[in-house]
N, C-alpha and C positions, 0 to 999 in steps of 0.2 A: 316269331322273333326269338332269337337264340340269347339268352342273356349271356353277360362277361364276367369271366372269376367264380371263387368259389358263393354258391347262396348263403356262408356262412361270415362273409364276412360284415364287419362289425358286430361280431356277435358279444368281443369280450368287453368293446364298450357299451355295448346295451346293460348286458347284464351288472358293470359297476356303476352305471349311472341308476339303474335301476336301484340296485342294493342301497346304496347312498341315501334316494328316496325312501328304502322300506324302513330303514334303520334310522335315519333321522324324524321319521313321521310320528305326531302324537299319538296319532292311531295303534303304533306298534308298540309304543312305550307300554300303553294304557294293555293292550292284550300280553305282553311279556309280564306286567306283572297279576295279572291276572291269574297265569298260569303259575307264576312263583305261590302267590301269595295262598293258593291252592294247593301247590305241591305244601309248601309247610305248616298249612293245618291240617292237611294229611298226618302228616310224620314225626311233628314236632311235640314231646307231651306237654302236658301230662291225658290227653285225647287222643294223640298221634297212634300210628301203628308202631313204633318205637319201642312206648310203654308198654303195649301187648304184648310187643313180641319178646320184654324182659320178664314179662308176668307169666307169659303161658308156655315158653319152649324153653327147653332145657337145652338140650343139647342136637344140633339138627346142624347138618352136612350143608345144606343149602340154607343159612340164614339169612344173607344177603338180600336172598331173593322175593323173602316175606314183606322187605320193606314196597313192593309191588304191589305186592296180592294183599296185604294184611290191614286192617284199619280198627282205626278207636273208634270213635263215635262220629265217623263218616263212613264217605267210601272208600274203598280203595284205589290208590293210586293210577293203576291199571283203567280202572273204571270211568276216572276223572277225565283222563287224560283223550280215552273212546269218545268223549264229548266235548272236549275244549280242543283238543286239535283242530276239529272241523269247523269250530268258528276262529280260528285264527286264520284258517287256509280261506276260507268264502272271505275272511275280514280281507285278507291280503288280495283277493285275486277278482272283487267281485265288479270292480272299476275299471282291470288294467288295459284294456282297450275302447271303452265306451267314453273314459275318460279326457283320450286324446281325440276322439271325434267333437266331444263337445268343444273343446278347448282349441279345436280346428289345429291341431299341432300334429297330427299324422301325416299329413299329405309332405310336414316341414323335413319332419325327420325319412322319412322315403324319399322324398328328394335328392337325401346324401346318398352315398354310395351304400347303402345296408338297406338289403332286399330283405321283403316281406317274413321271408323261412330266418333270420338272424334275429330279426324286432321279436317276431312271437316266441320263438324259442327262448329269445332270452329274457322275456320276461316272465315266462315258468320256471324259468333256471333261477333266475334273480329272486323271487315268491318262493321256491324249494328251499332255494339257500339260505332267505333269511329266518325260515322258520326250521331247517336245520340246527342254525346254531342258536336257536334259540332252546332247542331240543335237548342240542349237548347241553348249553349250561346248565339247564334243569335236568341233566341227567348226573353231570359230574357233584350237581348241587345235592343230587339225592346220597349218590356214595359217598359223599364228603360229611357230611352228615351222619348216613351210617357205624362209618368209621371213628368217628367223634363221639355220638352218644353210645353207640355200644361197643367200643374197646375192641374191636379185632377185623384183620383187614379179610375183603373176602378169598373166597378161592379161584382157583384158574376155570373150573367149570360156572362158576358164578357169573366170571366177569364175560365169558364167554355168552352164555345166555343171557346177557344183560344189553351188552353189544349187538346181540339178535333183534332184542326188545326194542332196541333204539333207532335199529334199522327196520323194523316192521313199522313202525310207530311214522318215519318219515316215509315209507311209501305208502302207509294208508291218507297220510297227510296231503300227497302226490294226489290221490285223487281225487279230494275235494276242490283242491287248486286247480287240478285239471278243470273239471266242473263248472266252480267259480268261473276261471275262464272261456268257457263254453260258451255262458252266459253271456259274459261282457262284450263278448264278439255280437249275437245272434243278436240282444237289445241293447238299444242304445241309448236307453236310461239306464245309469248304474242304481236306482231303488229299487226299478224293475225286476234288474237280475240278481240284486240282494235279495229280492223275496222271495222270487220264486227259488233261487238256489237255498235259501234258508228252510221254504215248505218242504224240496224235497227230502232237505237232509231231514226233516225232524219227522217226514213220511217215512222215509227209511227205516229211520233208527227207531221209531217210537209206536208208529200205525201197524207195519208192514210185518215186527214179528208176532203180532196180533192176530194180523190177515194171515200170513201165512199157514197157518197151520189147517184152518178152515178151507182154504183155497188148492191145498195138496190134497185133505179130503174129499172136496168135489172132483177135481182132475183124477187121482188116484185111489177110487174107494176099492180098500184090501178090509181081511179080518187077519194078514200078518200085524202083526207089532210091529215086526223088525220094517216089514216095508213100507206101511203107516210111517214109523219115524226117521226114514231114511227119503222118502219124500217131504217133510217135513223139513229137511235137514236141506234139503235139497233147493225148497223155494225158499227158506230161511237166510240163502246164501247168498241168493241177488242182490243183499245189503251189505255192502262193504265191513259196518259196523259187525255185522254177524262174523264176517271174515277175519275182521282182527283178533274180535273175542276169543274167534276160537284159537286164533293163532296165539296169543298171549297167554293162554290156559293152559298151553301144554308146553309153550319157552316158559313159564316162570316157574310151572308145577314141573319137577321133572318124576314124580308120581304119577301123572294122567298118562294112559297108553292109547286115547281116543276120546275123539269129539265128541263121540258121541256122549262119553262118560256125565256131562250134566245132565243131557236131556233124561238120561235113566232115573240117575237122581233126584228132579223132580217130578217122578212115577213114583218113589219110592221102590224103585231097583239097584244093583247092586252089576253094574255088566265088567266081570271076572272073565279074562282071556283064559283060553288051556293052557296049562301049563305055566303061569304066572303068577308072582307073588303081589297079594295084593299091597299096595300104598308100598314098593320095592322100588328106586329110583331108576330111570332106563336111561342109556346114554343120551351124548344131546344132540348127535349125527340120529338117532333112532326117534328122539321129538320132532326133530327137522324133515325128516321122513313123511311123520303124520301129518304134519301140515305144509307142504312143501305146496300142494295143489293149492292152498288159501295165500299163502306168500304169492306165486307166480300171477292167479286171479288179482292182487293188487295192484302189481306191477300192471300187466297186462288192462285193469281200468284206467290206471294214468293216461297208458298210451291210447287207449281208443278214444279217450274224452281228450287228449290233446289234438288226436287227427283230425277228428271230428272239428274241432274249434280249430283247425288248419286249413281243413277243406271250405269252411264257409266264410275263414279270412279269406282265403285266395279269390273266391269268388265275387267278394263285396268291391263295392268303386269308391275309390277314394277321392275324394274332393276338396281344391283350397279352401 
């Protein structure tokens, strides 16, 4: 049977009834300020990276962008954020179908005119978006701030990699949601698919670059360095988390010329390109360069963990 019109329609009501829900829910209030209350014990002193960054740099082209990378007696910003993202993204997305099975209110709303491809769509749109601007504010919260305690506004390469930052930041966001939603589809207990999406992220981020390294050595036993750590790199990268890192590493440093540059570091090496000046700042088309393959792999997990959780809606039966 041939459906009628486009599969997209009612998509822009889904997604503001959706949003309405995200945004009015206590659930969202309690994770927005989570992440506030986090970003300004980051940044604020006299612990903040603020205070450090007036105490230890003098004079630095890229100041801006320390308020990212740099911390008092936390983490940093950067680092916070690799871990509170993903629980805002599972918090937001780990019910949004299994929810309406229970509440028997799926069969109501497919009733109306909006097919199956508009509902799901739009509520990863709705989930992206409300954790988008949640992003901005705590992003314009960060520069406004900056601007205020240390007296000068940034530069156009600052805000530029900064913008970068905030758009890596929401498609790595993208993937957990995706994820989350995976979940909510496949079981139809929402505790179910909170946990198990909560294990794997914390198998990810916390088991996996543990495993890794032992797991590249059995696969790939060399006596190179360079190939030892470029397998390393290699299974280290199936975690999204590894992916942002490194992609955050080298938008906020624009001194790193390679990913690889921690892993040397914590060898106690020093990995020096030909002809390059060490800690010399490199354009931010030439950062973008380096990690353009960890950006794309983000994008690209959104989409496979959305089809994925497309193909096993389309195939479930819906029932009054």
């Amino acid at each position: 049977m041939q459906r009628e019109g486009s599969p997209f329609q009612g998509l822009g009501v889904v997604i503001l009834k959706e949003l309405s829900d995200h945004l009015s829910s206590w659930r969202m209030r309690v994770l927005e300020w989570l992440v506030v209350i986090a970003a300004v014990a980051v940044l604020v002193p006299p612990f903040g990276a603020i205070q450090q960054i007036k105490e230890n740099i003098a004079e630095d082209p890229f100041l801006f962008l320390k308020l990212f990378t740099r911390a008092g007696g936390a983490l940093p910003l950067a680092a916070v954020l690799s871990f509170l993202v993903p629980l805002v993204a599972i918090g937001l997305g780990f019910d949004l179908v299994n929810s309406e099975h229970n509440q028997r209110t799926l069969s109501r709303v497919l009733s109306q005119p909006i097919y199956r491809d508009a509902l799901l769509l739009g509520k990863f749109l709705a989930g992206l978006l409300t954790i988008s601007i949640s992003l901005v504010a705590l992003w314009l919260l960060i520069i406004g701030l900056g601007v205020f305690l240390l007296g000068i506004p940034p530069g156009a390469e600052e805000m530029a990699r900064a913008f970068i930052f905030l758009g890596v930041t929401i498609a790595y966001a993208g993937v957990w949601l995706a994820l989350a939603l995976l979940f909510s589809i496949v079981f139809r207990s929402p505790a179910t698919a909170a946990l198990i999406t909560l294990g794997l992220w914390l198998f990810m981020t916390i088991l996996w670059p543990m495993l890794s390294p032992a797991i590249a050595s059995i696969v790939m036993p060399s006596n190179d360095v360079i190939e030892v750590l470029n397998a390393q790199q290699a299974f280290a990268r199936l975690s999204p988390s590894a992916l942002y890192n490194e992609v955050i590493a080298v938008v906020l440093d624009p001194s790193v010329r390679s990913t690889q540059q921690s892993m040397f570091a914590a060898m106690g090496l020093v990995l020096i390109e030909r002809g390059a000046i060490p800690d010399a700042p490199i354009p931010i088309l030439q950062s973008l360069l380096v990690v353009w393959g960890q950006i794309v792999g983000l994008v690209a997990g959104s989409i496979l963990l959305f089809v994925a959780g497309y193909i096993v809606f389309q195939r479930q039966e819906v029932r009054a």
